[in-house]
N, C-alpha and C positions, 0 to 999 in steps of 0.2 A: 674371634679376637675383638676385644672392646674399642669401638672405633671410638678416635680422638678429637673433637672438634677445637681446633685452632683457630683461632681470631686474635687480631692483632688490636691491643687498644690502643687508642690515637689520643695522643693526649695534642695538646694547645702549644705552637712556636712558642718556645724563649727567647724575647731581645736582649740584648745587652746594651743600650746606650751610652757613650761617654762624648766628654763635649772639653775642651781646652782653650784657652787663649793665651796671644803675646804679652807680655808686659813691655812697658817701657819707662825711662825713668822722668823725675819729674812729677809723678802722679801720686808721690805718697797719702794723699787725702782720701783720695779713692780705691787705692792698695788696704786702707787700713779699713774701710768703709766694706768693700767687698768680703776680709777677713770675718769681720764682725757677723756679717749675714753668713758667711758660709758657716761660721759657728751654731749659728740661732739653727740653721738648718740642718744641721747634723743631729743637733741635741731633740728636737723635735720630730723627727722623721722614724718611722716606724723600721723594726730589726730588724731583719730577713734572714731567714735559717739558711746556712751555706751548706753546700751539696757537692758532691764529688761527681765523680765520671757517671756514679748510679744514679745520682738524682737527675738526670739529663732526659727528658723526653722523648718520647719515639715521635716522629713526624712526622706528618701526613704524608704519604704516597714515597717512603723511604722504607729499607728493609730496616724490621730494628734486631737489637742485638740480644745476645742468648737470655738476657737479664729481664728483658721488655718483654721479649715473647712468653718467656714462664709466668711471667708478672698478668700478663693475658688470659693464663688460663688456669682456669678453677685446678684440676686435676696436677699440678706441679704446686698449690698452696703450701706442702710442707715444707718444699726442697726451697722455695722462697725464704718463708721464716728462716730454717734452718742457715741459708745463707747467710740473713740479716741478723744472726744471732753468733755466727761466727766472725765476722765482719771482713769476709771477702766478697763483697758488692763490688767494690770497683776492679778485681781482677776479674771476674766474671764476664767484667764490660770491655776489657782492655781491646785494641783493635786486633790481637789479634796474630795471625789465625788460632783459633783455639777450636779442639770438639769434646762435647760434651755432652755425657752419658748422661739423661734427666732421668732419675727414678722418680714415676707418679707416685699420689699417695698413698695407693694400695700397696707399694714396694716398701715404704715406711711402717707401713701395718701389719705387714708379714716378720717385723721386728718383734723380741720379745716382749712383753709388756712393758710398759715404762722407761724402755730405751731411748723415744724422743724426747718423755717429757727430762729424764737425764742428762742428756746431749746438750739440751739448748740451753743449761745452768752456767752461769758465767764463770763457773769454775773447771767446766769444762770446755772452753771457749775453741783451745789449741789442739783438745782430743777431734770435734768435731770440724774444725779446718780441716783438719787430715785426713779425715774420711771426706768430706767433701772436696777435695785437690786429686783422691783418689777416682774423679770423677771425671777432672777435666786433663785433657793429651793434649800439651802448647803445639800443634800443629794441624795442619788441613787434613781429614782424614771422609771425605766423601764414601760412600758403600763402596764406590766399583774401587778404591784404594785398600779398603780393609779386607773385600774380598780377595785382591790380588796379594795383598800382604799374607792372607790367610794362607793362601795356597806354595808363601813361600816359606812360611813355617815360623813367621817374625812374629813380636809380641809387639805389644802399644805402651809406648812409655808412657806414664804419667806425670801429673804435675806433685805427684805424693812423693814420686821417687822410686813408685813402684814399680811394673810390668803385668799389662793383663793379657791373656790369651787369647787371641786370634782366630775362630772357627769359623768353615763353610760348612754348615749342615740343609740335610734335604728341605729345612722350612724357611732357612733365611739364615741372618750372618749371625754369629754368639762371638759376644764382647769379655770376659770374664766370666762367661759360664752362663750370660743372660742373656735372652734374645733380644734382638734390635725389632723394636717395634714400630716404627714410625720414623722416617729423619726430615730433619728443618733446613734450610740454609737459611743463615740469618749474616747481621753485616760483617760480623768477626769471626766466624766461621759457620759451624756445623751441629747440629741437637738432636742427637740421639737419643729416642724414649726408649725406656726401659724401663720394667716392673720389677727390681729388685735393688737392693742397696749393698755396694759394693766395700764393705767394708774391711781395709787392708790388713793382713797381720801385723801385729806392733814391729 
């Protein structure tokens, strides 16, 4: 089995500073004086690309989330793009709990020719959501929970709407007919690798 090297990259604290005062009355000279600079300063001051839940950093000496950790590693590069081309980043990050089935990019390669470079076409934005929701189960699902789920004959619901199958076999636990190769705990749940891409029927 292809062993997985996981590292977490650490990006830089984000602050947020904000600062207020009283007014009071009286002081219109100065009310209109301050006006005028906060103007000058606004018009002057450089734009800042605004970021949702995804653009949030991981933190030093903090577990990060399913997002951060793929983001980390070379071997989940598709399922990244993939992600950012469907534009569910910030469910990905949500708190949670969630567990998700990562297919490396060897699981993308075992796709017919031309199926990613297809997929991540903005016309097919909502095909490839779908398959990638087919990925993530909105709840805690730890091995010894799927194993015991396995043994009671339960399926995993997913975020697609689907149901995947639940197996204990003699090498380890099968998710949808694919092996669990590795699992993560991350801060909003659970990351389960897998070498194949789990694509639902319509």
């Amino acid at each position: 089995m292809k062993k997985i090297k996981l590292s977490v990259l650490v990006f830089a604290t984000m602050f947020l500073a904000s600062c207020g005062g009283g007014e009071t009355a009286g002081h219109d000279e100065h009310k209109e004086d301050a006006k005028h600079q906060t103007e000058k300063h606004e018009a002057t001051a450089p734009k800042t690309e605004a970021h949702g839940q995804a653009g949030v950093a991981a933190v030093e000496g903090e577990e990060p989330n399913a997002l951060q950790l793929a983001k980390s590693i070379e071997d989940f590069s598709t399922l990244v793009a993939a992600i950012g081309a469907a534009g569910v980043q910030d469910a990905v990050v949500n708190a949670g709990p969630l567990t998700i089935l990562a297919p490396l990019n060897s699981a993308f390669a075992k796709l017919p020719a031309g199926t990613v470079e297809e997929l991540v076409k903005p016309e097919n934005k909502a095909k490839l959501a779908f398959i990638l929701t087919n990925h993530v189960a909105p709840a805690n699902y730890p091995i010894r929970q799927l194993k015991k789920d396995a043994k009671k004959g339960r399926k995993l619901y997913m975020a697609s709407g689907k149901y995947l199958v639940v197996e204990n076999k003699e090498d380890g636990v099968y998710v949808g007919g694919t092996k669990i190769l590795k699992s993560v705990k991350v801060s909003n749940g659970w990351v389960h690798v897998i070498d194949d891409v789990l694509v639902p029927a319509e």
